[in-house]
C-alpha positions in Angstrom: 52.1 3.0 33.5 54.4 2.3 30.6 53.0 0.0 28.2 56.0 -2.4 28.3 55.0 -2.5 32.3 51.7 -3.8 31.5 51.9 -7.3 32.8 48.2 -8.7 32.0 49.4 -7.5 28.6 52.4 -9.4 28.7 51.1 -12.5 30.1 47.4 -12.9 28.6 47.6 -9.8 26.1 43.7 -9.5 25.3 42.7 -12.6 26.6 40.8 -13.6 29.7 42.0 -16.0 32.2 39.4 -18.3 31.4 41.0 -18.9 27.7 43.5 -20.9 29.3 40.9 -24.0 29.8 40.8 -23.6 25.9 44.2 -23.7 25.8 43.9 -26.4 27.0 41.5 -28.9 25.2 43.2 -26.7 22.0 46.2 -28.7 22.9 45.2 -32.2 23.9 43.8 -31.9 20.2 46.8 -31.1 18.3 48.6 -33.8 19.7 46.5 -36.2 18.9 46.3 -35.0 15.2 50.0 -34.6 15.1 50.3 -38.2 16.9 48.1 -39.7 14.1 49.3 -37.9 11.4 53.1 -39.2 12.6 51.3 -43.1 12.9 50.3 -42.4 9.6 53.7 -41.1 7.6 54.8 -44.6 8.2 58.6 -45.5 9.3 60.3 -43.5 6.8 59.6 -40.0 9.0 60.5 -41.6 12.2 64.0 -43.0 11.8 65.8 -42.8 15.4 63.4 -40.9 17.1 60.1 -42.3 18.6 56.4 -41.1 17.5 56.6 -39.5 20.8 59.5 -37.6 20.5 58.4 -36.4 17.4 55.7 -35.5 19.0 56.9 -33.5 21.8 59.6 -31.7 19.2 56.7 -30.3 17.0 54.4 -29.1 19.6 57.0 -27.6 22.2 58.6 -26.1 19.3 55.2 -24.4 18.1 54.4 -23.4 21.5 57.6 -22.0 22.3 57.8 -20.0 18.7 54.6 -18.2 18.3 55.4 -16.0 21.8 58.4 -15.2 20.5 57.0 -13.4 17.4 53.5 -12.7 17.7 52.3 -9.6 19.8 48.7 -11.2 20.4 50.0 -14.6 21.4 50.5 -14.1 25.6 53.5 -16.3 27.5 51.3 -17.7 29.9 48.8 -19.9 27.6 52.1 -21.1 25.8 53.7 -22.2 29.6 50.5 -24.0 30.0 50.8 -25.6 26.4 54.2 -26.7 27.3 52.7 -28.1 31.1 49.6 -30.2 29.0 52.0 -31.2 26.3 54.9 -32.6 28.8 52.0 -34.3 31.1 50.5 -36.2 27.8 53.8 -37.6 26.5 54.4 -38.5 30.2 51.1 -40.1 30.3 51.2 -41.9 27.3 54.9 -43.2 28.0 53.6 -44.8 31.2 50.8 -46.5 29.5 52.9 -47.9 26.9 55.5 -49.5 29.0 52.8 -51.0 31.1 50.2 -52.3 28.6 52.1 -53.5 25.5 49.2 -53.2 23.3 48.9 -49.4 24.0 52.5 -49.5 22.8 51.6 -51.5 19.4 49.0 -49.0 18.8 51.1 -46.2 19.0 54.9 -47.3 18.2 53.6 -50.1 15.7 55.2 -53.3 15.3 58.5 -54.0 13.4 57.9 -54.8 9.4 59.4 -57.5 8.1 60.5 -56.8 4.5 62.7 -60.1 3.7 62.2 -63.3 5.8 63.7 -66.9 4.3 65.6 -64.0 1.7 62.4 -63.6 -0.2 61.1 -60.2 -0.6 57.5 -59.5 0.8 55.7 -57.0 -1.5 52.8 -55.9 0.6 54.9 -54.9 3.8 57.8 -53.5 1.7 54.4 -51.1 0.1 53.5 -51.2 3.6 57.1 -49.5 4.6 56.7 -46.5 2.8 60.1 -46.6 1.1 61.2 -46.6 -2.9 63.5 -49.0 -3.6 66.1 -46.4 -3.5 65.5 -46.1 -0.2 65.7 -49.9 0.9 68.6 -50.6 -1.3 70.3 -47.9 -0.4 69.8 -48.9 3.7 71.1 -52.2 2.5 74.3 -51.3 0.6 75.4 -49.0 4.1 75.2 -52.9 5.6 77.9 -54.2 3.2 74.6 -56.1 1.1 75.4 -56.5 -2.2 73.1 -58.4 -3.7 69.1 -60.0 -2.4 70.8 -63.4 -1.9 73.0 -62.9 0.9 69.9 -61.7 3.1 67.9 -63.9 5.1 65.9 -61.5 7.0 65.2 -57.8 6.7 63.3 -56.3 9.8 62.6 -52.5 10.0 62.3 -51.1 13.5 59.6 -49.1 14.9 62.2 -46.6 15.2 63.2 -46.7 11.4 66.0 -48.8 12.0 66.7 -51.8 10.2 67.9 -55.1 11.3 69.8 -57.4 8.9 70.5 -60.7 9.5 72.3 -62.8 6.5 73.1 -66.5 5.3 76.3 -67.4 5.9 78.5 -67.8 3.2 77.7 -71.6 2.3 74.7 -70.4 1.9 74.2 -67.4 -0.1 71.8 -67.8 -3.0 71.4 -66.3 -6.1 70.1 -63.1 -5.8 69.0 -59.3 -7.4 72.6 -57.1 -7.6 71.1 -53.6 -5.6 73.9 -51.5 -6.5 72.8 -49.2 -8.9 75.5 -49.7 -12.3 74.3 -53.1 -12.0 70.6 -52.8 -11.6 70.1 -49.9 -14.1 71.1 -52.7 -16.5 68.3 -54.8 -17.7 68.7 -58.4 -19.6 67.4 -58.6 -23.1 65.8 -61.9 -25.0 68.7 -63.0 -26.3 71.3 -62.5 -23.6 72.6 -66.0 -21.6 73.1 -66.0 -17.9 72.5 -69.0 -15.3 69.9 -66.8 -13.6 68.3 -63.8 -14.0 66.4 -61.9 -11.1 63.4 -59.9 -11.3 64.0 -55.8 -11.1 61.2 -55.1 -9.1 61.0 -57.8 -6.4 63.8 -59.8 -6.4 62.3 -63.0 -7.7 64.7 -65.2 -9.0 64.7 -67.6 -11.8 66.8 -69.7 -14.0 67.8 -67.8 -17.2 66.0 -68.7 -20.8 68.9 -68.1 -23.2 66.9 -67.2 -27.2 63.8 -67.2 -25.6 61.3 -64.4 -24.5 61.7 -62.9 -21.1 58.0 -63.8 -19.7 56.3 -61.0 -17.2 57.4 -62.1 -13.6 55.2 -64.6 -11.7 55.0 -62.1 -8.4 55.3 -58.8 -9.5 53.9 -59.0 -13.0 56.8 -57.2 -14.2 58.8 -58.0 -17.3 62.0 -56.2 -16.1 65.1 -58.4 -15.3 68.9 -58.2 -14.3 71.3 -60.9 -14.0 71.3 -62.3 -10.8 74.7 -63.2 -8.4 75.8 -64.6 -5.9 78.8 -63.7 -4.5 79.9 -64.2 -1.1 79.6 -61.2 1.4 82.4 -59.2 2.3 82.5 -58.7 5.5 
């Protein structure tokens, strides 16, 4: 028989049928490294798409690859990779809707990064972003400066939620655009109030006299803070 007629070959190549219960348990453990190793990342990998989705991307996509291109990889173990892989993220759907602290073990819980417009170090650290990053996010929601935010939640899904003072009452706050942050105050400059380049905190300005480390963040780095009202 030809050899391209060989369907043992085709299906199981070298392998014997019992090497499909490894297949198996081989699976159920690379999703739950890839599952932890997602939780782990934090929120800055998962942006739109669920852990699980990720999840089910990464190891359909391996499974569906290596038959395509290896010779000793057979079709049938990577059918049943896709069967244990689809049957998990169905599993694990099903317990998350029904028990929500499954669901906060495995999605998380939103972050919040600015409540009462003060910036919270630890869960901004906690995020995974730079600043960059988070001002960035902010200036694509029309955010011009730290003082026109009251609260700054990030998703489970990466997503951020932005909710802002109204215009009466916008404080002073940290200018994120980056001409204006790049430039840092000096001891001799004036200004009402100055803000702190690293976290935000603001302060009334000290015109002639040193510029003191920052009470939060311990940094002695500082920009003049504004507060102009949000353009909508």
């Amino acid at each position: 028989m030809p050899e391209f007629a060989d369907w043992r070959k085709i299906l199981m190549h070298d392998h014997p049928f019992t090497f499909l219960l490894e297949v198996v348990v081989r699976t159920i453990i690379m999703f739950v490294i890839i599952l932890i190793a997602l939780r782990a990342s934090g929120k800055r990998g998962i942006k739109q798409l669920s852990v699980f989705e990720l999840v089910l991307i990464i190891g359909l996509g391996s499974a569906a690859g290596d038959p395509m291109f290896y010779e000793d990889v057979g079709i049938l173990p990577a059918l049943v990779v896709f069967l244990v892989v689809i049957t998990l993220y169905i599993a694990v759907t099903r317990l998350s809707d029904r028990f929500i602290k499954v669901e906060k073990i495995l999605e998380g819980e939103p972050l919040y990064v600015i409540r009462n417009g003060r910036l919270l170090l630890d869960a901004f650290l906690d995020s995974g972003l730079s600043q960059d990053e988070f001002f960035a996010a902010l200036r694509l929601r029309n955010v011009e400066h730290l003082g026109q935010v009251r609260t700054v939640l990030i998703e489970t899904s990466g997503e951020f939620s932005v909710l802002f003072y109204a215009d009466t009452e916008v404080k002073y706050g940290l200018p994120i655009f980056p001409d204006e942050l790049k430039y840092k105050l000096n001891d001799d400059e004036n200004c009402d109030y100055i803000a702190c380049a690293k976290c935000g905190s603001v302060q009334r300005g000290k015109s002639g006299r040193k510029l003191l480390n920052c009470a939060e963040c311990d940094v002695c780095e500082w920009a003049e803070a504004t507060n102009v009202k949000r353009i909508s």
